[in-house]
VOFI-562276 format. One record per residue (C-alpha): x, y, z; residue number from 1. Coordinates in Angstrom, 3 decimals. Each point is the difference from the previous one (the first is absolute). Layout:
BEGIN
<atom u="X" v="Y" w="Z" keke="NUM"/>
...
% end
This chain:
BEGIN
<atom u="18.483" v="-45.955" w="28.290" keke="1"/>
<atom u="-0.129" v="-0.027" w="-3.455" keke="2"/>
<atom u="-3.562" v="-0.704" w="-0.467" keke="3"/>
<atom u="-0.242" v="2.631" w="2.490" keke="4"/>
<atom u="2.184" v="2.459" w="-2.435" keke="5"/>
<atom u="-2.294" v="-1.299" w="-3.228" keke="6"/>
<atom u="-3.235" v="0.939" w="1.843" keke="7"/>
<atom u="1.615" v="3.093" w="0.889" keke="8"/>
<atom u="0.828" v="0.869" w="-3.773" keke="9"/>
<atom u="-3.053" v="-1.192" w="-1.234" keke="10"/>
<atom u="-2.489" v="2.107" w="2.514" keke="11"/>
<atom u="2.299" v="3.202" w="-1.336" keke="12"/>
<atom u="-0.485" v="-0.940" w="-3.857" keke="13"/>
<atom u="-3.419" v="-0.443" w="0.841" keke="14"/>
<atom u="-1.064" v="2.874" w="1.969" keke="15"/>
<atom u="2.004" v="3.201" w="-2.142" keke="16"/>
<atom u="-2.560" v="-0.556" w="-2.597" keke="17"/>
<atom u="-3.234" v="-0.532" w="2.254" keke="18"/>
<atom u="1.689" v="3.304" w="1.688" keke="19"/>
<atom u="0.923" v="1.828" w="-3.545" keke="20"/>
<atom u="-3.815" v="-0.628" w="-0.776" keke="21"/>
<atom u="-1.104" v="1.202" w="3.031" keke="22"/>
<atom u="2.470" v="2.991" w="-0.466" keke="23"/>
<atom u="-1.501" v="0.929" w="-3.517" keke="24"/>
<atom u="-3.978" v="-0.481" w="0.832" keke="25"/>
<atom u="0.442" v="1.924" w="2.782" keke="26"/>
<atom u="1.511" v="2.964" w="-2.132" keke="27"/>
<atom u="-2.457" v="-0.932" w="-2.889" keke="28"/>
<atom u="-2.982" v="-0.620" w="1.990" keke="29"/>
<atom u="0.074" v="1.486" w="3.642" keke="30"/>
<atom u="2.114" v="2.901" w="-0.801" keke="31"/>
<atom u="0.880" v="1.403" w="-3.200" keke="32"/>
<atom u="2.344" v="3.698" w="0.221" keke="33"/>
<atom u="1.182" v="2.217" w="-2.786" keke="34"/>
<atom u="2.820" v="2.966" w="-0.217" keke="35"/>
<atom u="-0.118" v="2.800" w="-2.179" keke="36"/>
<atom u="2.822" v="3.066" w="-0.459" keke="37"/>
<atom u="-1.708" v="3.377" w="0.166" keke="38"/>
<atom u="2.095" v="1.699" w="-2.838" keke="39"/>
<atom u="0.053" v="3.710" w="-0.414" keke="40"/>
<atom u="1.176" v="2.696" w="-2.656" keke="41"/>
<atom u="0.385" v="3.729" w="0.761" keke="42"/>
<atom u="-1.551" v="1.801" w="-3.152" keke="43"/>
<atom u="1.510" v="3.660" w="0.964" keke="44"/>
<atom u="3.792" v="-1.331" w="-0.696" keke="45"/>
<atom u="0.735" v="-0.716" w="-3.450" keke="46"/>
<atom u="1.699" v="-3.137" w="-0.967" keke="47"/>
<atom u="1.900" v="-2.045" w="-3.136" keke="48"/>
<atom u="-3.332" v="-2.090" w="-1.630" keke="49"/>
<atom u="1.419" v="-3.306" w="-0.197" keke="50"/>
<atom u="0.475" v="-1.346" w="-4.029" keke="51"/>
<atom u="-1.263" v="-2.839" w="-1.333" keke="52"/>
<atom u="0.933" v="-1.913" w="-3.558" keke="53"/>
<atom u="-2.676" v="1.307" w="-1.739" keke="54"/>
<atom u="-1.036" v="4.027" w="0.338" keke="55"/>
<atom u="-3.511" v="0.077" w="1.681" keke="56"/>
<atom u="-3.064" v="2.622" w="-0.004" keke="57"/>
<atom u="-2.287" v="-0.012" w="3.365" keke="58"/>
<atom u="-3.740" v="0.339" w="-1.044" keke="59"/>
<atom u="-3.073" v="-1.147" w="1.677" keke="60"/>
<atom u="-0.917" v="-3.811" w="-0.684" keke="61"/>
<atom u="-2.881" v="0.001" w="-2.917" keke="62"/>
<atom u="-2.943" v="-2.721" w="-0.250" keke="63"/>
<atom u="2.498" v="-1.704" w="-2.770" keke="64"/>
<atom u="2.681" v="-0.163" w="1.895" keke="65"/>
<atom u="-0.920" v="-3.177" w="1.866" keke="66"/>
<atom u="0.045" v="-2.379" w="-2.930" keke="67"/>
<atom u="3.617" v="1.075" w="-0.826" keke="68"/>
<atom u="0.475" v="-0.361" w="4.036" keke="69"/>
<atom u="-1.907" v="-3.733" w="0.435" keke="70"/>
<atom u="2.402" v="-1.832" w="-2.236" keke="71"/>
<atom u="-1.974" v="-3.482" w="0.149" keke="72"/>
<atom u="2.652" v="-1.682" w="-1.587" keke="73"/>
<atom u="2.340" v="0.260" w="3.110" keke="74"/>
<atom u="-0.127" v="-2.268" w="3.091" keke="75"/>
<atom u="-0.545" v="1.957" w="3.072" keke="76"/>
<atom u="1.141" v="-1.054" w="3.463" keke="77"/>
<atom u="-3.151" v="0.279" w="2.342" keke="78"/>
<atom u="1.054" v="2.849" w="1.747" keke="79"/>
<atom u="0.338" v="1.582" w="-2.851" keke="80"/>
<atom u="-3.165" v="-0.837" w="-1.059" keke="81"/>
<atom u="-1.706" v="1.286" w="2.987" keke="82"/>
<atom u="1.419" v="3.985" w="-0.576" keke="83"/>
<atom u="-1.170" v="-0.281" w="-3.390" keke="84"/>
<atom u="-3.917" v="-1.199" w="0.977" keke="85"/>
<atom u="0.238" v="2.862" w="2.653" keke="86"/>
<atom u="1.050" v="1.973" w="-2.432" keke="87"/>
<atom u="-3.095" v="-0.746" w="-2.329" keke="88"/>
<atom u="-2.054" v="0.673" w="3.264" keke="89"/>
<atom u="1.132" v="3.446" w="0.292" keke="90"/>
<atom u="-0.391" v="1.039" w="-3.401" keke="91"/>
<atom u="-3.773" v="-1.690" w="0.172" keke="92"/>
<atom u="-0.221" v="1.967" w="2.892" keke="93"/>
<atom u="0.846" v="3.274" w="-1.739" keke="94"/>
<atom u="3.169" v="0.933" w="2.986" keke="95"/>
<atom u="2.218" v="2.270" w="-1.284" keke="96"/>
<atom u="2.667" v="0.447" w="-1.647" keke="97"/>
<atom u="2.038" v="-2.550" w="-1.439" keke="98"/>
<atom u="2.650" v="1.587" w="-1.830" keke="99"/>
<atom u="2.075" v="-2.047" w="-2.801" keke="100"/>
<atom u="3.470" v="0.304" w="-0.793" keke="101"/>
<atom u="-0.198" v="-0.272" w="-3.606" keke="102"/>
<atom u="2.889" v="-1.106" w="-2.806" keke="103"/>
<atom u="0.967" v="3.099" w="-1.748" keke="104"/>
<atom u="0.009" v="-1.132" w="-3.377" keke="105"/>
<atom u="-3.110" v="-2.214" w="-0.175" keke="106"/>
<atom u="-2.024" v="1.096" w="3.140" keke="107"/>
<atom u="-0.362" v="-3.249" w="1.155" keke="108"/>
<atom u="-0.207" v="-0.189" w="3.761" keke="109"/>
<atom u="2.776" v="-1.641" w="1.622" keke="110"/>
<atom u="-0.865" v="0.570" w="3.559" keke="111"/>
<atom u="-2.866" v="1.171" w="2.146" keke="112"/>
<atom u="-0.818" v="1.771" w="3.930" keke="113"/>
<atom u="-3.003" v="1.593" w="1.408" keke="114"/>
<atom u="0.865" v="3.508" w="1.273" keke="115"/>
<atom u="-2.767" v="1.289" w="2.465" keke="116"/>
<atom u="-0.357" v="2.965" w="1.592" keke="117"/>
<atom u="-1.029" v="1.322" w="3.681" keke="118"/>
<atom u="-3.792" v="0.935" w="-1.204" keke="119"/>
<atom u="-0.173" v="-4.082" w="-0.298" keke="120"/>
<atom u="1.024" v="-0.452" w="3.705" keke="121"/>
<atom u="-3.731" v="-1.796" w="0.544" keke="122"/>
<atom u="-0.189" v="-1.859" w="-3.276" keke="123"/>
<atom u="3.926" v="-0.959" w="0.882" keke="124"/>
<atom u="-1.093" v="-1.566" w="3.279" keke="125"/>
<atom u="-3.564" v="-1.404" w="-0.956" keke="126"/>
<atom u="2.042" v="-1.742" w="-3.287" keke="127"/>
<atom u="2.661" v="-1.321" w="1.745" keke="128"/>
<atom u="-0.938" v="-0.813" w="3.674" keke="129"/>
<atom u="1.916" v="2.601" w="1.742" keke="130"/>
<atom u="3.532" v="-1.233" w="-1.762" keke="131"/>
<atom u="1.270" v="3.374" w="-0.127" keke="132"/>
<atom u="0.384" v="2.821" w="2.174" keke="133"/>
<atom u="-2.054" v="2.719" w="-0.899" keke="134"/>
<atom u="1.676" v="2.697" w="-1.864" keke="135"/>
<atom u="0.970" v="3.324" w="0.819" keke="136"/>
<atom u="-1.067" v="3.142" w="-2.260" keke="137"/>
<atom u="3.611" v="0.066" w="-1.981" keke="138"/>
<atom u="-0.006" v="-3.955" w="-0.111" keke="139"/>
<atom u="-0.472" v="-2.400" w="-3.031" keke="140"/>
<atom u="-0.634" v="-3.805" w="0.079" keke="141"/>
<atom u="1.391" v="-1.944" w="-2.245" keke="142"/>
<atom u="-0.885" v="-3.701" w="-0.206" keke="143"/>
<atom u="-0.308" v="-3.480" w="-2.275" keke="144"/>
<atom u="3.016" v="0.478" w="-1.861" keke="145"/>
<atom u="0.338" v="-2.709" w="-3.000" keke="146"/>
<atom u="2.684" v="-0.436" w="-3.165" keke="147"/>
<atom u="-1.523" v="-1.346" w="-3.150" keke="148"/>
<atom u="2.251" v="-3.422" w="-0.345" keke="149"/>
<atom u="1.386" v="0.666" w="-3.218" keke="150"/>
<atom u="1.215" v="3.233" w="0.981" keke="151"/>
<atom u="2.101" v="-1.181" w="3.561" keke="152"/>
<atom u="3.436" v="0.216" w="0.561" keke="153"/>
<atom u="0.267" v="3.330" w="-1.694" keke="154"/>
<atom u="-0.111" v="2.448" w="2.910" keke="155"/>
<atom u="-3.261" v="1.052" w="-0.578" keke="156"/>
<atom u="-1.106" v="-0.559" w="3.401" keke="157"/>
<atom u="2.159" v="2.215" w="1.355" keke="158"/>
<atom u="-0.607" v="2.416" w="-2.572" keke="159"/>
<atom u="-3.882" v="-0.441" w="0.226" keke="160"/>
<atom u="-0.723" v="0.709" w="3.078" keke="161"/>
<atom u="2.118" v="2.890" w="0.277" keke="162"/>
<atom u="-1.881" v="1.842" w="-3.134" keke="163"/>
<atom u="-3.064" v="-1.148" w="1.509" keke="164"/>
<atom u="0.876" v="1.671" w="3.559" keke="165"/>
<atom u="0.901" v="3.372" w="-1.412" keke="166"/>
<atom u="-3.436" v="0.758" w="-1.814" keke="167"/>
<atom u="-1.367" v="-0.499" w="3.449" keke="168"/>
<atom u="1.816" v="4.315" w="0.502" keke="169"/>
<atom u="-2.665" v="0.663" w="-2.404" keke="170"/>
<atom u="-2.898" v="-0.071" w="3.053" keke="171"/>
<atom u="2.250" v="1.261" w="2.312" keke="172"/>
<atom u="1.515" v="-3.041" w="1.533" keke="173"/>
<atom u="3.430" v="0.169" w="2.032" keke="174"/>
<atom u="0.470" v="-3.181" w="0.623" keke="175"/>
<atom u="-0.485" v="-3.636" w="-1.567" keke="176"/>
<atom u="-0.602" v="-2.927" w="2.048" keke="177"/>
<atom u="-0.904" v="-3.451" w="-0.899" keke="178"/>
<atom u="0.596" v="-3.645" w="1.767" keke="179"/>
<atom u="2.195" v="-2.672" w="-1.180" keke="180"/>
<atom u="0.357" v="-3.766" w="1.472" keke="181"/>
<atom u="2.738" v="-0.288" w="2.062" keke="182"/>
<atom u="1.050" v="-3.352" w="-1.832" keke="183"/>
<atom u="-0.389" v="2.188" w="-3.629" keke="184"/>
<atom u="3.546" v="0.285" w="-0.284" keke="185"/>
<atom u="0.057" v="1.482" w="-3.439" keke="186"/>
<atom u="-2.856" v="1.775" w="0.469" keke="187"/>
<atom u="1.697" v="2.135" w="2.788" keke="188"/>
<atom u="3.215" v="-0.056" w="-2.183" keke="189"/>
<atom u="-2.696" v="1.507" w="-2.405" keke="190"/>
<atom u="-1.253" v="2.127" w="2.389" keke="191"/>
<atom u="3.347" v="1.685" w="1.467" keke="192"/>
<atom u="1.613" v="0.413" w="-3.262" keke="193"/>
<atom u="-3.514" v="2.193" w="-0.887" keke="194"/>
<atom u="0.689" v="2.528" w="2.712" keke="195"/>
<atom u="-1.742" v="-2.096" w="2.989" keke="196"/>
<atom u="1.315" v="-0.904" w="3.183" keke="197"/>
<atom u="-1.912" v="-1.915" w="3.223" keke="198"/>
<atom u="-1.608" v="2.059" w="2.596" keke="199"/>
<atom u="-2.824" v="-2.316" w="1.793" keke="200"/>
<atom u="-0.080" v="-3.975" w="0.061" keke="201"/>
<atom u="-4.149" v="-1.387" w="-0.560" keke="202"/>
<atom u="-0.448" v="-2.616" w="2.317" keke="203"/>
<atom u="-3.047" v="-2.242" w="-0.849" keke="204"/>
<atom u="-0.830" v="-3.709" w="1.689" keke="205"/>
<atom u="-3.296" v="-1.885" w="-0.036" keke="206"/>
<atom u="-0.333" v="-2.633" w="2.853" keke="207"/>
<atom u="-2.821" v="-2.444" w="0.255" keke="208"/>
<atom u="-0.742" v="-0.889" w="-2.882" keke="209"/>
<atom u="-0.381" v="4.026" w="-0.878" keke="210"/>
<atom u="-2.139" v="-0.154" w="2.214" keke="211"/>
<atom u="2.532" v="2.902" w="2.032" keke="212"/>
<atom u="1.566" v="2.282" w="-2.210" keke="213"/>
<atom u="2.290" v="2.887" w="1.271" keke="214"/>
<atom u="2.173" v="2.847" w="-2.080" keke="215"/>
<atom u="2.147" v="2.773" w="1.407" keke="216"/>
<atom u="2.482" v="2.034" w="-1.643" keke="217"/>
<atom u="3.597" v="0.471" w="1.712" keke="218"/>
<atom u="2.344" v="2.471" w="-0.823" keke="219"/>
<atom u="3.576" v="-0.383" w="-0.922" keke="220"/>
% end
């Protein structure tokens, strides 16, 4: 009986890993999935701009603006590495515009987002593989939002993207939308304290070895 109890325990210590393994690779390797918050801002009501600690200026990002943003003195995390190479893409590319939210007294840029327009709806889709809905002709995209380390923790964020969003009523835009990962906690805090709030969940998964890749869009 109790050999029969030890073989017992044993095949259960034994198989949860072989089965946590098989859990992950399957998830890593056979199917891989992804959710994204559609966040939206209406441009026709006018609301508080959040502050941050420092007063800011909003200005279009400028060739010399990427040294002071590529501090190579700071350890990135890999994701965070990966925005910032896409980043570089799109600028080699030429897309426009990234816009920088810049510090006030010394115009050095604290934070960064592309704001794109409806007469990029092909370049939008070709660029980014369909990611984004296509936008409407009083709609604004705003995407690859990113705080310069040593100026985090100040609210700029917030503050950023908000600036950022209203020069977007200078081509006639309505409405703001951009997409945030649903586990980006304090980017959505970000996000919602800036005026957004969720409309649409992005749905992406890859199975076989992305071989299979679906997206859809589902509204709230």
């Amino acid at each position: 009986m109790i050999a029969q109890l030890l073989d017992s325990r044993i095949e259960r210590v034994t198989h949860r890993p072989l089965k946590e393994i098989g859990s992950r690779l399957f998830e890593r390797v056979i199917r891989q999935h992804w959710e994204a918050f559609g966040m939206r801002k209406d441009l026709t009501v006018q609301c508080r701009t959040p502050k941050a600690t420092i007063p800011l200026i909003v200005r279009t990002m400028e060739e010399s603006d990427w040294n002071l943003i590529y501090d190579k003195g700071y350890d990135r995390p890999p994701a965070e590495q990966e925005i910032l190479d896409i980043c570089q893409e799109l600028i080699k590319a030429g897309v426009q515009t990234p816009y920088v939210a810049a510090d006030a007294l010394n115009n050095h840029p604290c934070f960064f987002q592309w704001l794109m327009r409806p007469e990029q709806n092909d370049e939008i889709q070709r660029t980014f593989n369909a990611r984004f809905p296509r936008l409407r002709e009083d709609q604004a995209l705003l995407e690859y939002a990113y705080t310069v380390p040593r100026y985090r923790r100040m609210g700029i964020m917030a503050a950023g993207m908000a600036l950022i969003a209203d020069q977007a009523r200078e081509f006639g835009a309505k409405e703001a939308i951009m997409f945030v990962p649903s586990k980006k906690d304090s980017s959505l805090r970000s996000c919602k304290k800036a005026g957004f709030a969720p409309y649409l969940v992005r749905r992406e998964a890859k199975y076989l070895f992305r071989i299979i890749k679906t997206k859809r869009f589902d509204p709230i």
